[in-house]
PDB file of N, CA, C and O in Angstrom:
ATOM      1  N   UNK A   1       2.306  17.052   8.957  1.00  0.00           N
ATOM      2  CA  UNK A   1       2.749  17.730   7.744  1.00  0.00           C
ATOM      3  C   UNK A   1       1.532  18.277   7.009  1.00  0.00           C
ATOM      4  O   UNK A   1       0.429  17.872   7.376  1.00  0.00           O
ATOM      5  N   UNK A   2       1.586  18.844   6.364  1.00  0.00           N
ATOM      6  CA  UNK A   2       0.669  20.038   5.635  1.00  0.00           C
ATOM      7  C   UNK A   2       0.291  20.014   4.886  1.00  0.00           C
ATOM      8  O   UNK A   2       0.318  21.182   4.499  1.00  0.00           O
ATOM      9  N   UNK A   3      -0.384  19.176   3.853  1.00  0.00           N
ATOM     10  CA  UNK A   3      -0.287  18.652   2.832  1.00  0.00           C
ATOM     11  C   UNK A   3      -0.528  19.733   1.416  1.00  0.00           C
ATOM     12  O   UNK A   3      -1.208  20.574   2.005  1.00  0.00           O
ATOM     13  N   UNK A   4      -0.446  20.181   0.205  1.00  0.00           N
ATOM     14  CA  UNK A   4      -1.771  20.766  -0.612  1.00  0.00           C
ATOM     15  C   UNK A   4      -1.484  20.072  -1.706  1.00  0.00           C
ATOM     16  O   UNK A   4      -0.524  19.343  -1.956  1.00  0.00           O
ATOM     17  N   UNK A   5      -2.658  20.452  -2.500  1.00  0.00           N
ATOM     18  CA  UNK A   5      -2.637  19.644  -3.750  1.00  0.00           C
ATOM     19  C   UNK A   5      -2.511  20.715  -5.154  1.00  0.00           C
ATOM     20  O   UNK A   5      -3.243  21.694  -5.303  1.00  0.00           O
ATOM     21  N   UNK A   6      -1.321  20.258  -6.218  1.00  0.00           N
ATOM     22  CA  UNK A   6      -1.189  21.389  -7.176  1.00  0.00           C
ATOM     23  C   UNK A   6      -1.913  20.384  -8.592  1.00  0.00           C
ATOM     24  O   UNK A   6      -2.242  19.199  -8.649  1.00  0.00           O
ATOM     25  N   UNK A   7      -1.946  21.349  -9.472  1.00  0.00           N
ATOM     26  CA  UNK A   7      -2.197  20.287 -10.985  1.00  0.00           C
ATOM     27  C   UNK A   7      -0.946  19.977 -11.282  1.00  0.00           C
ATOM     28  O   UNK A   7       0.111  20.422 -10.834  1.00  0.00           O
ATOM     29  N   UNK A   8      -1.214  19.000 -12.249  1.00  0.00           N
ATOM     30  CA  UNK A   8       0.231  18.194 -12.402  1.00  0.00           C
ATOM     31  C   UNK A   8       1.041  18.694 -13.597  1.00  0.00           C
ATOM     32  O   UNK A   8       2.013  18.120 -14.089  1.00  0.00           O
ATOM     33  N   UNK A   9       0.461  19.922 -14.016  1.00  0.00           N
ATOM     34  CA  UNK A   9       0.778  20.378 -14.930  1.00  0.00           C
ATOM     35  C   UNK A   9       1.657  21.531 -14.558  1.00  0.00           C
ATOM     36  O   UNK A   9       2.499  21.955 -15.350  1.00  0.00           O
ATOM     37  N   UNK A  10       1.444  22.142 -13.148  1.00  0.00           N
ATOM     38  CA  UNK A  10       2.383  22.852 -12.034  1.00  0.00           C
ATOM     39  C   UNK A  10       3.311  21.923 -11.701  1.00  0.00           C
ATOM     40  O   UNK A  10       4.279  22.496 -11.202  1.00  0.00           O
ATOM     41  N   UNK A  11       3.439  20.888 -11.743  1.00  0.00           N
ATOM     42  CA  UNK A  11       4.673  20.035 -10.884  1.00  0.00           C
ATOM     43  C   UNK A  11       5.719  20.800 -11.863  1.00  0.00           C
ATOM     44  O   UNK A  11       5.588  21.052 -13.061  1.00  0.00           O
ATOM     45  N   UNK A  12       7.026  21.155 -10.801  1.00  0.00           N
ATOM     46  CA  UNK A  12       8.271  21.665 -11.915  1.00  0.00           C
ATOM     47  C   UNK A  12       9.121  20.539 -12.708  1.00  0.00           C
ATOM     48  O   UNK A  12       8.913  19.462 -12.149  1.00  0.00           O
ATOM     49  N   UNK A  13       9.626  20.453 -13.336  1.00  0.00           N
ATOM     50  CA  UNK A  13      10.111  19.595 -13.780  1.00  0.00           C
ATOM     51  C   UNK A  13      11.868  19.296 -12.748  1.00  0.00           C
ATOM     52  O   UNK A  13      12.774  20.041 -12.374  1.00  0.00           O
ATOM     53  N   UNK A  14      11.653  18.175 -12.670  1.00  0.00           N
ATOM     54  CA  UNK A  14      12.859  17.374 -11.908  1.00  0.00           C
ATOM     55  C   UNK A  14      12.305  17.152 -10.681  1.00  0.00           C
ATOM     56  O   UNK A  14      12.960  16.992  -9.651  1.00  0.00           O
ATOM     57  N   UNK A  15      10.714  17.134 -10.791  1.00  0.00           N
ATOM     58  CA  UNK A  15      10.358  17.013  -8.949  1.00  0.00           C
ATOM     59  C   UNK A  15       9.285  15.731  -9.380  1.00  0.00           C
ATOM     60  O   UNK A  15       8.967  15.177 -10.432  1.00  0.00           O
ATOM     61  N   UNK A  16       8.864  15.577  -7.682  1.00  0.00           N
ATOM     62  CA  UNK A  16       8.116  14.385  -7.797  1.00  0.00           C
ATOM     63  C   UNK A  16       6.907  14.965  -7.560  1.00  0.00           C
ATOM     64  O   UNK A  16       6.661  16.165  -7.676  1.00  0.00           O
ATOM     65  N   UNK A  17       6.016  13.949  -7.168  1.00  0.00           N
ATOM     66  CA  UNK A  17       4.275  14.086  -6.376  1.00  0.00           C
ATOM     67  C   UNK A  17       3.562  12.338  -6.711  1.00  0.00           C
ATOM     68  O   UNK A  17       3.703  11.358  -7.443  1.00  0.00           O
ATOM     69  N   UNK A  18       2.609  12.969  -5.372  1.00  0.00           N
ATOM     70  CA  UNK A  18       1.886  11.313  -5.545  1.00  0.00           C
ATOM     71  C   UNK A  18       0.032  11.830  -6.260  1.00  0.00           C
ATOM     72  O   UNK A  18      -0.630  12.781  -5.845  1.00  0.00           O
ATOM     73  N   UNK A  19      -0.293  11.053  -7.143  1.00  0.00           N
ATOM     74  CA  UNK A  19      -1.580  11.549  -7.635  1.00  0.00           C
ATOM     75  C   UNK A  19      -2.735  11.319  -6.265  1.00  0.00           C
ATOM     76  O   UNK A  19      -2.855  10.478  -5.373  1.00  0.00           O
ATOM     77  N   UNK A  20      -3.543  12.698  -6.717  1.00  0.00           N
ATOM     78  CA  UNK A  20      -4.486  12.211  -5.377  1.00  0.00           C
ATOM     79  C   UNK A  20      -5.951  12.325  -5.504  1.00  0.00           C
ATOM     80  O   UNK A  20      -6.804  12.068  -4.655  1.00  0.00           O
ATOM     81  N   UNK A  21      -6.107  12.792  -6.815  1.00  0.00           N
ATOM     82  CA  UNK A  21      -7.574  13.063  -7.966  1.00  0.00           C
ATOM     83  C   UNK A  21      -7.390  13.636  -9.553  1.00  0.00           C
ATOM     84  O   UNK A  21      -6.779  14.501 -10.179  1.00  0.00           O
ATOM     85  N   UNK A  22      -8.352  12.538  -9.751  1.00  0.00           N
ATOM     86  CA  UNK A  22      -8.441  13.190 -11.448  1.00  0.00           C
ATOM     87  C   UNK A  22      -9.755  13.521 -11.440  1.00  0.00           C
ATOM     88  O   UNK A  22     -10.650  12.785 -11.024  1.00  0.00           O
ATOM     89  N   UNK A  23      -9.989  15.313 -12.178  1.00  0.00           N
ATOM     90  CA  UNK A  23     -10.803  15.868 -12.126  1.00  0.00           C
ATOM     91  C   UNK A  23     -11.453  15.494 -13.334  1.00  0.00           C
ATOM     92  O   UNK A  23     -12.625  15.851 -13.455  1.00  0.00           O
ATOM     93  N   UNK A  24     -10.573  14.416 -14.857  1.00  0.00           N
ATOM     94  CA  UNK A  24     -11.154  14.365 -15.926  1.00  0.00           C
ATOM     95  C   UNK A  24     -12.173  13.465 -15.748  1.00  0.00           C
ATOM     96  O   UNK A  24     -12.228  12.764 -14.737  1.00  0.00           O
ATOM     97  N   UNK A  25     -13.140  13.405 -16.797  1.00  0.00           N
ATOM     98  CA  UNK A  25     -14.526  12.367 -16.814  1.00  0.00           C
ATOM     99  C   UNK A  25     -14.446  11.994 -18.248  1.00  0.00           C
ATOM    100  O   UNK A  25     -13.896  12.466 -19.244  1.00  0.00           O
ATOM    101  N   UNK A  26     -15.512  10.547 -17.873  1.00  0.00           N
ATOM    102  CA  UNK A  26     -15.562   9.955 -19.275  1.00  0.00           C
ATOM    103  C   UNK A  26     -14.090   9.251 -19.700  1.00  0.00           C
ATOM    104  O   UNK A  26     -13.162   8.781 -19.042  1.00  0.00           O
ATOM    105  N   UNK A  27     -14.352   9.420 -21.119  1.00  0.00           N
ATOM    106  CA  UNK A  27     -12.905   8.512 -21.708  1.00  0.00           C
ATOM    107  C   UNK A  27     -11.669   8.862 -21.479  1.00  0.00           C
ATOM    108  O   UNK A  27     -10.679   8.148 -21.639  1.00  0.00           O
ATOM    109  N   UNK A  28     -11.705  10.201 -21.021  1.00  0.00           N
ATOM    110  CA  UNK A  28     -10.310  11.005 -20.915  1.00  0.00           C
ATOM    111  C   UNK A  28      -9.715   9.823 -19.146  1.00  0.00           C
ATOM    112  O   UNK A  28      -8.742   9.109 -18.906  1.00  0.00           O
ATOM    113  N   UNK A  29     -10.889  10.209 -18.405  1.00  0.00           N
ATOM    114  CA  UNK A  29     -10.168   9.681 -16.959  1.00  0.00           C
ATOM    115  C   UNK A  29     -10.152   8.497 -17.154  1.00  0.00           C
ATOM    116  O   UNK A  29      -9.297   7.950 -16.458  1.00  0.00           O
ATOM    117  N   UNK A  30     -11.014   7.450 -18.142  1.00  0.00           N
ATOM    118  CA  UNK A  30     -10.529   5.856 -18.280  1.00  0.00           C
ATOM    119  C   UNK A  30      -9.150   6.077 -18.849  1.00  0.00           C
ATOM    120  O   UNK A  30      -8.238   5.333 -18.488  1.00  0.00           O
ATOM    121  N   UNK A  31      -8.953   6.964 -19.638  1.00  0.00           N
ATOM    122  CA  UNK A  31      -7.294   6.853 -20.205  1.00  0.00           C
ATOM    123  C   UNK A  31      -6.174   6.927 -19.095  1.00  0.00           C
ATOM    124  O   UNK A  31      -5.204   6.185 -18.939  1.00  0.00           O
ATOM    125  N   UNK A  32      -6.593   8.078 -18.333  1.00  0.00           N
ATOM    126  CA  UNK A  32      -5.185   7.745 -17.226  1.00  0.00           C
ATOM    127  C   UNK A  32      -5.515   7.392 -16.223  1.00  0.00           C
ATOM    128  O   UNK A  32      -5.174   8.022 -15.223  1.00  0.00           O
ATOM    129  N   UNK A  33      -6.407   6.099 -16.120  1.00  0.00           N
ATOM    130  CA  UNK A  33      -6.406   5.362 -15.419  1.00  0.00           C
ATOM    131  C   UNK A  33      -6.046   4.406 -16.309  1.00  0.00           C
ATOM    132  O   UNK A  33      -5.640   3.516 -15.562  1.00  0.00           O
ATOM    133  N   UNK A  34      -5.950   4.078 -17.231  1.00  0.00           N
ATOM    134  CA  UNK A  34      -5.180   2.752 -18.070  1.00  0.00           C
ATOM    135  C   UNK A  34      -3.497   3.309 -18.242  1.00  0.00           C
ATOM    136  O   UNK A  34      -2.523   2.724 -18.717  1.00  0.00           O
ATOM    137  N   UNK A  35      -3.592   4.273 -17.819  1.00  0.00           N
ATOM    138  CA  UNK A  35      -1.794   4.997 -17.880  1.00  0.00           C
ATOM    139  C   UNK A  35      -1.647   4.451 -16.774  1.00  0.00           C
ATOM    140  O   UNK A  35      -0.432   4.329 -16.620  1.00  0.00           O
ATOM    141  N   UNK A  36      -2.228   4.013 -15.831  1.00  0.00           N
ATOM    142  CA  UNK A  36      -1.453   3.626 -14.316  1.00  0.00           C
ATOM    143  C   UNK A  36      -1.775   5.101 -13.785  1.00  0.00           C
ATOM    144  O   UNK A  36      -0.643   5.265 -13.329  1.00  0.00           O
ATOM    145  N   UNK A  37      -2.234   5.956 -13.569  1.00  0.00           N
ATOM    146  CA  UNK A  37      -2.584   7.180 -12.804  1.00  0.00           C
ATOM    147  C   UNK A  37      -3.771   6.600 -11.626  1.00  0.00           C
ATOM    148  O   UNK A  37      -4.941   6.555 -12.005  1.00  0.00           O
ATOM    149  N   UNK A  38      -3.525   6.285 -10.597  1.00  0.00           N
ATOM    150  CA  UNK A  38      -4.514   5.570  -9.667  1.00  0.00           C
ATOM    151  C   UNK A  38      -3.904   6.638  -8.420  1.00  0.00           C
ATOM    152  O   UNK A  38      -2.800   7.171  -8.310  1.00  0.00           O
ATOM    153  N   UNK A  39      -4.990   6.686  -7.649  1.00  0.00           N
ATOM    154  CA  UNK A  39      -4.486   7.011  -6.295  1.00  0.00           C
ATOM    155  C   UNK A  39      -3.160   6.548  -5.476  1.00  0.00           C
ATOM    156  O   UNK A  39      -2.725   5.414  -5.273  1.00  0.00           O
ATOM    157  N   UNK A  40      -2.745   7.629  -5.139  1.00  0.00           N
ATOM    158  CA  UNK A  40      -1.065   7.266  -4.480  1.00  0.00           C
ATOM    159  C   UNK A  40       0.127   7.198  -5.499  1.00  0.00           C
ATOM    160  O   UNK A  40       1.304   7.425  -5.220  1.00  0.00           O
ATOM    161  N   UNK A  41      -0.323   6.884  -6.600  1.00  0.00           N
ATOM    162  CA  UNK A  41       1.382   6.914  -7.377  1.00  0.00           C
ATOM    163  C   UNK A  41       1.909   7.801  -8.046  1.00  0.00           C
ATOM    164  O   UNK A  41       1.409   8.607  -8.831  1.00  0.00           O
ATOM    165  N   UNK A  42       3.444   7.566  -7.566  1.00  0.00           N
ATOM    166  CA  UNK A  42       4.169   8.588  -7.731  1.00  0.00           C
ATOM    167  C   UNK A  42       4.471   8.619  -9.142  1.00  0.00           C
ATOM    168  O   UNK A  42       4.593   7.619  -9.850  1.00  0.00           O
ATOM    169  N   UNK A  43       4.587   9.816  -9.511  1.00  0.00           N
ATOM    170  CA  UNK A  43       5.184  10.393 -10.731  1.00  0.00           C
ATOM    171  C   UNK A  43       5.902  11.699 -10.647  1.00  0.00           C
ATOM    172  O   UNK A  43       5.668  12.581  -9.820  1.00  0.00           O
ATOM    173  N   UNK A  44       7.006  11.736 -11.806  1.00  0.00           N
ATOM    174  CA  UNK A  44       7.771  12.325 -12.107  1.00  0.00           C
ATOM    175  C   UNK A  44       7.819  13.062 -12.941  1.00  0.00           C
ATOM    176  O   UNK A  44       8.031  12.533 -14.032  1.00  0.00           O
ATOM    177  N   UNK A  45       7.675  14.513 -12.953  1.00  0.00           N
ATOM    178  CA  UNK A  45       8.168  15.536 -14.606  1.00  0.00           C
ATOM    179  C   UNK A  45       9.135  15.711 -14.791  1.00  0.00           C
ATOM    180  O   UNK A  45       9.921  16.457 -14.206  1.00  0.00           O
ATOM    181  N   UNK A  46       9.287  14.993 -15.729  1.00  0.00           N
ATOM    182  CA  UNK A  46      10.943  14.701 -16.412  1.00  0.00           C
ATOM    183  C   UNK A  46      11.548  15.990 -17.605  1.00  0.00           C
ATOM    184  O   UNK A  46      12.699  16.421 -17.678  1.00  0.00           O
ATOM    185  N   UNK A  47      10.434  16.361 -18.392  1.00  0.00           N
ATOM    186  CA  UNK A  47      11.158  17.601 -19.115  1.00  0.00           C
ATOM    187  C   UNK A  47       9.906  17.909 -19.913  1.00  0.00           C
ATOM    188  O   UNK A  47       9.049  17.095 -20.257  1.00  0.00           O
ATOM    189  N   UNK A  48       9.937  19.407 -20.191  1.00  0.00           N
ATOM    190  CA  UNK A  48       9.068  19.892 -21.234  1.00  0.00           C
ATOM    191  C   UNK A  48       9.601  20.258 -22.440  1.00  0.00           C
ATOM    192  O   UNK A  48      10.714  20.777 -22.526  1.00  0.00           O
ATOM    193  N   UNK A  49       8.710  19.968 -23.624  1.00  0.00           N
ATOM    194  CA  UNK A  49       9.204  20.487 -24.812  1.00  0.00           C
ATOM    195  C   UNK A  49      10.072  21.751 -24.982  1.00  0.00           C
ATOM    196  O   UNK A  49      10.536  22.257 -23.961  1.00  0.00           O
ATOM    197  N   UNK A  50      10.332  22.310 -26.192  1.00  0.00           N
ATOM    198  CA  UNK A  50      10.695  23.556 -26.565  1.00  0.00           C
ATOM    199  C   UNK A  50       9.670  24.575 -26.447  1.00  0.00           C
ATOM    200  O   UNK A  50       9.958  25.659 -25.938  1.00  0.00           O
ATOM    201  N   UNK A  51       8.276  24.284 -26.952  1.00  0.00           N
ATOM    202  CA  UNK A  51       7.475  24.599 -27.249  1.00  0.00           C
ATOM    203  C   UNK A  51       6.263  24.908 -25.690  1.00  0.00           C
ATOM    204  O   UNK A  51       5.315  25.692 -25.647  1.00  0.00           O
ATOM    205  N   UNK A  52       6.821  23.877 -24.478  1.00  0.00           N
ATOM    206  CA  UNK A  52       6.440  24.098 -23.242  1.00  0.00           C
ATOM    207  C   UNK A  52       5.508  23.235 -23.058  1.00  0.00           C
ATOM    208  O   UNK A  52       5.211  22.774 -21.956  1.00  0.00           O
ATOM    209  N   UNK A  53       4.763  22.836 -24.549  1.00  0.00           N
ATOM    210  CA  UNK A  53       3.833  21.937 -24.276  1.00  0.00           C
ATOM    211  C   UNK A  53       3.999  20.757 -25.427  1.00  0.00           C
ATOM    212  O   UNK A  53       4.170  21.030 -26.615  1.00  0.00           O
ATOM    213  N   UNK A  54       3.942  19.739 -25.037  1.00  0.00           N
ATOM    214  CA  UNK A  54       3.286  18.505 -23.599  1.00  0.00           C
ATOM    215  C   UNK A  54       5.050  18.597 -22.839  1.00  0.00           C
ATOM    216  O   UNK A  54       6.011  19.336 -23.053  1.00  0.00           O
ATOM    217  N   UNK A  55       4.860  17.699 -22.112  1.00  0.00           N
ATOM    218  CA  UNK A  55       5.482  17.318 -20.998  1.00  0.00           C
ATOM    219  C   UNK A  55       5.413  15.972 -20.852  1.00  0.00           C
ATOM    220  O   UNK A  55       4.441  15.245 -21.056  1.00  0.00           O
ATOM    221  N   UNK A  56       6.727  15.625 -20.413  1.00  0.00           N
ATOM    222  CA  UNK A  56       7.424  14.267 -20.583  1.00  0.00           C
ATOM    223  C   UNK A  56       6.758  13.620 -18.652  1.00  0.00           C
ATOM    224  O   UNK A  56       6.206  14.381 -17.857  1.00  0.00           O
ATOM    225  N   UNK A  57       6.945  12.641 -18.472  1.00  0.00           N
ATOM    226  CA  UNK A  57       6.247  12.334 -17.290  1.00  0.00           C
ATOM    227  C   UNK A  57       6.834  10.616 -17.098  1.00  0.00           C
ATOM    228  O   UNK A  57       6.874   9.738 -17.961  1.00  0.00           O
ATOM    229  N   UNK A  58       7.221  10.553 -15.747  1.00  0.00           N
ATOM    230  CA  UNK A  58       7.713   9.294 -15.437  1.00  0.00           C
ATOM    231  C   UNK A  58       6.772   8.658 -14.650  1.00  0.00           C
ATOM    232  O   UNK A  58       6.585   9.288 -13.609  1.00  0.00           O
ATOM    233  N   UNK A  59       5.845   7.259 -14.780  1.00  0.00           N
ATOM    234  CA  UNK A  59       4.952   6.815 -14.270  1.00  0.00           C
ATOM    235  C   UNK A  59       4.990   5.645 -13.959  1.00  0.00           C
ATOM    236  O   UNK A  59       4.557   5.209 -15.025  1.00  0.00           O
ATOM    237  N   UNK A  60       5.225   4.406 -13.116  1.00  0.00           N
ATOM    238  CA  UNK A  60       5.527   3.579 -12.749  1.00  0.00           C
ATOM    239  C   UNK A  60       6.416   2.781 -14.034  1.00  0.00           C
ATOM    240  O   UNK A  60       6.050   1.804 -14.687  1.00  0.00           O
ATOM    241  N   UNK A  61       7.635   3.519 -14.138  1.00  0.00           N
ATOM    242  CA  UNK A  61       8.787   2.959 -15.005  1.00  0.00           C
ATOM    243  C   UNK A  61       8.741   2.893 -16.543  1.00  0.00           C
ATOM    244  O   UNK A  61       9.467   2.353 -17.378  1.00  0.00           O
ATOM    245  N   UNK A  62       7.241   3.892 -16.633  1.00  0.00           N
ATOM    246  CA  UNK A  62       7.118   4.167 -18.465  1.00  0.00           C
ATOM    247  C   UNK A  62       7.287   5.710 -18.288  1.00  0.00           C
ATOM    248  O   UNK A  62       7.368   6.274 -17.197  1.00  0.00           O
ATOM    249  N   UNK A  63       7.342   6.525 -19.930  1.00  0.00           N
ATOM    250  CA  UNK A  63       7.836   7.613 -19.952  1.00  0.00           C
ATOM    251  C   UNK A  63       6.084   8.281 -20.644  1.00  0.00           C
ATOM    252  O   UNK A  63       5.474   7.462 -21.332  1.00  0.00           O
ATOM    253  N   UNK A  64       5.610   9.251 -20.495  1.00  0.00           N
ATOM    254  CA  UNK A  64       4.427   9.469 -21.402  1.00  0.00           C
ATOM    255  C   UNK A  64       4.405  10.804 -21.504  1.00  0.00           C
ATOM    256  O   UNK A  64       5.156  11.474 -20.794  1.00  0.00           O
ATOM    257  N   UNK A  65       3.785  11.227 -22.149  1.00  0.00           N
ATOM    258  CA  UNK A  65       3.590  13.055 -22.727  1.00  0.00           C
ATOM    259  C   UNK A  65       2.351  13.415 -22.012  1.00  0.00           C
ATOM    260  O   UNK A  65       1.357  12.690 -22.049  1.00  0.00           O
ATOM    261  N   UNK A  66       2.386  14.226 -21.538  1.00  0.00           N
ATOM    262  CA  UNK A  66       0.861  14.676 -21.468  1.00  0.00           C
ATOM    263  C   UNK A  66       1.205  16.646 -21.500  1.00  0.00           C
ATOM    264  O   UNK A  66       1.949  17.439 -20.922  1.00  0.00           O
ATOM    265  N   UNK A  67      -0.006  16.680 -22.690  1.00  0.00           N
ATOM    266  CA  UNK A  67      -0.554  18.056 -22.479  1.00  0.00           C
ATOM    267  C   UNK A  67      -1.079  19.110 -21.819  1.00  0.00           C
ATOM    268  O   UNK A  67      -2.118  18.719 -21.286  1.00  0.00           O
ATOM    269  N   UNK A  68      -0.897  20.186 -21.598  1.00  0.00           N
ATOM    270  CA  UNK A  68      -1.111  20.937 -20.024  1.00  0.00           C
ATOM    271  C   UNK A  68      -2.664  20.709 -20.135  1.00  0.00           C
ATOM    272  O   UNK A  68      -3.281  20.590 -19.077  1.00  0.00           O
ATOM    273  N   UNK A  69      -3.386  20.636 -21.391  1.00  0.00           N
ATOM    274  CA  UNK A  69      -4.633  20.168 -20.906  1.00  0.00           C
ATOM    275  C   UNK A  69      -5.057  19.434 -20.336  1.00  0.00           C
ATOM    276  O   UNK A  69      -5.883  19.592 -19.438  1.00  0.00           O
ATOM    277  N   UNK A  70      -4.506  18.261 -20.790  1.00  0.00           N
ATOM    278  CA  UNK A  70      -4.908  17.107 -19.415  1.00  0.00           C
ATOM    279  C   UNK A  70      -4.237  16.979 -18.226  1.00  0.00           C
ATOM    280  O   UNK A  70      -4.743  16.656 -17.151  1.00  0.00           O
ATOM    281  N   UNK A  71      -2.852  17.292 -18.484  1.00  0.00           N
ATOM    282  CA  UNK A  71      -2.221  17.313 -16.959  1.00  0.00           C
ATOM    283  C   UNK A  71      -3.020  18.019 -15.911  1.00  0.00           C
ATOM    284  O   UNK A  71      -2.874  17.674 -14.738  1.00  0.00           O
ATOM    285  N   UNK A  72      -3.818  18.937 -16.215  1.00  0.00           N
ATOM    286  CA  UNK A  72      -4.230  20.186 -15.808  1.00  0.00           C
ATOM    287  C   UNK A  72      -5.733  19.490 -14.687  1.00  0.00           C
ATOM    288  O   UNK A  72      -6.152  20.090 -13.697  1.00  0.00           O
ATOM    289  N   UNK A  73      -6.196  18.367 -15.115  1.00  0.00           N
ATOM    290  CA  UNK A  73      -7.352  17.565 -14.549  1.00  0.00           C
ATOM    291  C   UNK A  73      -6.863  16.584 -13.479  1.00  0.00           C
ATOM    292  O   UNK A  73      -7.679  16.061 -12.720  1.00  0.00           O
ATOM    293  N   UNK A  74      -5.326  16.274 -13.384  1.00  0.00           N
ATOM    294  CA  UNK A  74      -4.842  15.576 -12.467  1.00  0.00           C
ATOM    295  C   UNK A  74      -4.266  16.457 -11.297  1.00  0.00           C
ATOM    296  O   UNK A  74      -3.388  17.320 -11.327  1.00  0.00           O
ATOM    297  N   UNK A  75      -5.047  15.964 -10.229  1.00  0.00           N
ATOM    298  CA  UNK A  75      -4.435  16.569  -8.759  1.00  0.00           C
ATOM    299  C   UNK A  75      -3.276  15.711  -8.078  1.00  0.00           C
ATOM    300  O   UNK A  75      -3.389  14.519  -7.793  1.00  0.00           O
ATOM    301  N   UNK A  76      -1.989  16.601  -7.829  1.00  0.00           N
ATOM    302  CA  UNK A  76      -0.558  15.758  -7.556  1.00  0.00           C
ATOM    303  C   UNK A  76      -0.299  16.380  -5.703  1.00  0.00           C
ATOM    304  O   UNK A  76      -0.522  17.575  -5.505  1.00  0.00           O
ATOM    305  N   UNK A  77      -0.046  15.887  -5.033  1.00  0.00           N
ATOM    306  CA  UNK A  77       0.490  16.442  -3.626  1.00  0.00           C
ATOM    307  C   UNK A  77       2.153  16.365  -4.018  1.00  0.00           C
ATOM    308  O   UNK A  77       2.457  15.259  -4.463  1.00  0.00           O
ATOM    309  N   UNK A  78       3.259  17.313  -3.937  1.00  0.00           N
ATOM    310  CA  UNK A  78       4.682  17.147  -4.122  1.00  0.00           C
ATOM    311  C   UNK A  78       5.083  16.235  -2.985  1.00  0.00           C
ATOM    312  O   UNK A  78       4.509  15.866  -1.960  1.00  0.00           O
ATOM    313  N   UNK A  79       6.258  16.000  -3.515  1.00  0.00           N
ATOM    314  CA  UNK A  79       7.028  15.048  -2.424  1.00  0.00           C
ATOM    315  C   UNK A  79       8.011  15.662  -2.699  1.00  0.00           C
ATOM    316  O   UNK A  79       8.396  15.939  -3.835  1.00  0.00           O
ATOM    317  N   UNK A  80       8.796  16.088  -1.124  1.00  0.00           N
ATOM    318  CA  UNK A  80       9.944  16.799  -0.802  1.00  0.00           C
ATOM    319  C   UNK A  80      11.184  15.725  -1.420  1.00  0.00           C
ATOM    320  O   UNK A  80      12.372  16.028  -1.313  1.00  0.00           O
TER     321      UNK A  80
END
């Protein structure tokens, strides 16, 4: 299979992906790595604002927002 990798800020909403790099540094990437954002896990975009930005996100059974700015530093592979 074929793999590629999109930002997670491209994932559409109602789809999945497994994380496979965070491009953020410093305090930003200790943060979603204390979100549970580690290599391999799956997450979910669950819905975007009115406004388009942030975005709702399902992460090992919590719900969190993230902004296309930071989503934008996380690399996601989709899952069919």
């Amino acid at each position: 299979m074929n793999s590629y990798l999109i930002s997670l800020d491209k994932l559409p909403v109602g789809s999945f992906g497994k994380i496979k790099k965070i491009l953020a540094k410093g305090i930003i990437h200790r943060r979603m790595l204390d979100l549970g954002m580690v290599y391999d896990t799956v997450i979910e975009s669950l819905r975007r604002s009115p406004s388009g930005d942030p975005t709702a996100y399902e992460i090992r059974g919590a719900v969190i927002a993230l902004r296309s700015e930071e989503a934008s530093q996380i690399l996601v592979e989709m899952i069919p």
